[in-house]
C-alpha positions in Angstrom: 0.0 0.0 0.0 1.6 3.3 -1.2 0.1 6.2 1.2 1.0 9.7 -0.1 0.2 12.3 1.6 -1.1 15.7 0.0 -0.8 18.9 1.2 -2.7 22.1 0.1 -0.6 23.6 -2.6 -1.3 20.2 -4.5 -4.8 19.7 -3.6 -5.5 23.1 -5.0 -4.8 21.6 -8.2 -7.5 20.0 -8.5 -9.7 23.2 -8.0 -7.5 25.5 -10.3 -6.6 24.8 -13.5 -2.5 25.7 -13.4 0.8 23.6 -13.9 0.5 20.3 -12.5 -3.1 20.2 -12.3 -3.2 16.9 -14.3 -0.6 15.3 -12.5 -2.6 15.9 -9.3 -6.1 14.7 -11.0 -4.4 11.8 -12.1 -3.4 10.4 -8.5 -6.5 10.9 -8.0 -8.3 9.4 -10.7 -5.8 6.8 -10.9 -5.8 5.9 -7.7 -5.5 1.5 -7.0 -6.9 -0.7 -4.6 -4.3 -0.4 -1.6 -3.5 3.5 -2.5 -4.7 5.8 0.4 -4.5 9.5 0.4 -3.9 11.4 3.4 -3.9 15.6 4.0 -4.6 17.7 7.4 -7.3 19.8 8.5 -4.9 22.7 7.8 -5.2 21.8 4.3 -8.7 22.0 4.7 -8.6 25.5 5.8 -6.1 26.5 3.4 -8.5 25.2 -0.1 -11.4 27.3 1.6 -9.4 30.2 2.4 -7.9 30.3 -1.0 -11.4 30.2 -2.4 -12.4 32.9 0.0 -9.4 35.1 -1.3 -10.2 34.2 -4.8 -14.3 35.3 -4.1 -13.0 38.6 -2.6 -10.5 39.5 -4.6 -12.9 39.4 -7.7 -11.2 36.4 -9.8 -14.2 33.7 -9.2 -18.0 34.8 -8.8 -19.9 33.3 -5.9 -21.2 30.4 -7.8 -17.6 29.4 -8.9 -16.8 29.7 -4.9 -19.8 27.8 -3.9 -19.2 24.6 -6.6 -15.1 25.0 -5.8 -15.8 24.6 -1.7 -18.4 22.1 -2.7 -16.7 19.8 -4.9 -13.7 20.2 -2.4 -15.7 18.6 0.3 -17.6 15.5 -1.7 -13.9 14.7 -3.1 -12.5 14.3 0.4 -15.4 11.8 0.6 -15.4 10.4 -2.7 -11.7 9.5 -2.7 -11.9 8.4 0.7 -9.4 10.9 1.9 -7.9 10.8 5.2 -7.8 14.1 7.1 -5.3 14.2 9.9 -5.9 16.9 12.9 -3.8 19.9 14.0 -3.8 19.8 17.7 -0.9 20.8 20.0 1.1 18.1 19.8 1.5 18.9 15.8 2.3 22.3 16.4 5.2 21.5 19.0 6.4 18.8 16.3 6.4 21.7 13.8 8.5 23.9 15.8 10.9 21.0 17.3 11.4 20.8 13.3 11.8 24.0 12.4 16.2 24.7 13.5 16.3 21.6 10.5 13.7 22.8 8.1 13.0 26.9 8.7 9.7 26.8 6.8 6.6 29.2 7.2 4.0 28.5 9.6 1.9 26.3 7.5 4.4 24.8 5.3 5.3 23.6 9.3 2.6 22.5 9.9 1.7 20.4 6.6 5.5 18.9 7.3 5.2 17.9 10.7 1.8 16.0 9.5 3.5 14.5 6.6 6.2 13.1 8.8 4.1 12.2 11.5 1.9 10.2 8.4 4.8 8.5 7.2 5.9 7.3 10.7 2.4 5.8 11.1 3.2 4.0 7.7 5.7 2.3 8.7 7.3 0.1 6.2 5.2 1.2 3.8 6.1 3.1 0.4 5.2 7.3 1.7 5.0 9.9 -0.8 4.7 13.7 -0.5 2.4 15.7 -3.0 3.3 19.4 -2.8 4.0 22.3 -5.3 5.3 24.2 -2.8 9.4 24.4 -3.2 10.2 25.0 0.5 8.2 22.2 1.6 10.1 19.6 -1.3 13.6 20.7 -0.4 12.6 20.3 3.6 11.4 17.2 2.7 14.5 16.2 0.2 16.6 16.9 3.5 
């Protein structure tokens, strides 16, 4: 069982058509038996924020908001996503991380889920979705 775990630059992908977008659809909609895709509440927060900036700031009308925060939610279902929670013990895991891996707060935060995912793993094959650079080379060290 390959368990990769997706954090919210990546799962925005899905929701706005940029580069990479198919490559995210496609572990998706690819997906095998024995395949599980993990994320964070965090990441929830982040897609409906982004929305929310997107609404404001004029580039999506409400309807586009409404399906895009829709759709967000029924694909966490549909796809069976697993959504991790941020509680304290994250947080001080994010900053016992950050002298290592100086990210922003949320990039932190998305790491110190990813790692503690792939400790839950085990022996199992663990893969990181991001777009976000900091987050890949924090994750590369």
């Amino acid at each position: 069982m390959t368990v990769y775990y997706v954090e919210s630059s990546a799962l925005l992908k899905m929701y706005k058509s940029e580069k990479g977008s198919e490559v995210v659809k496609e572990l998706f909609d690819g997906r095998v038996s024995g395949e599980l895709l993990v994320t964070s509440y965090l990441s929830v927060l982040e897609v409906n924020s982004v929305a929310a900036r997107l609404l404001k700031g004029g580039a999506i009308k409400t309807r586009q908001y409404e399906t895009m925060v829709g759709t967000f939610v029924q694909d966490l279902s549909t796809y069976g996503v697993v959504v991790l929670p941020v509680h304290n013990t994250l947080v001080q895991e994010a900053i016992e991380l950050l002298p290592r891996c100086p990210l922003r707060t949320a990039d932190a935060l998305q790491f110190a889920a990813a790692m503690r995912a792939s400790r839950a793993v085990g022996e199992q094959p663990f893969r990181m979705v991001s777009a976000d650079k900091e987050i890949g080379e924090a994750c590369a060290s």
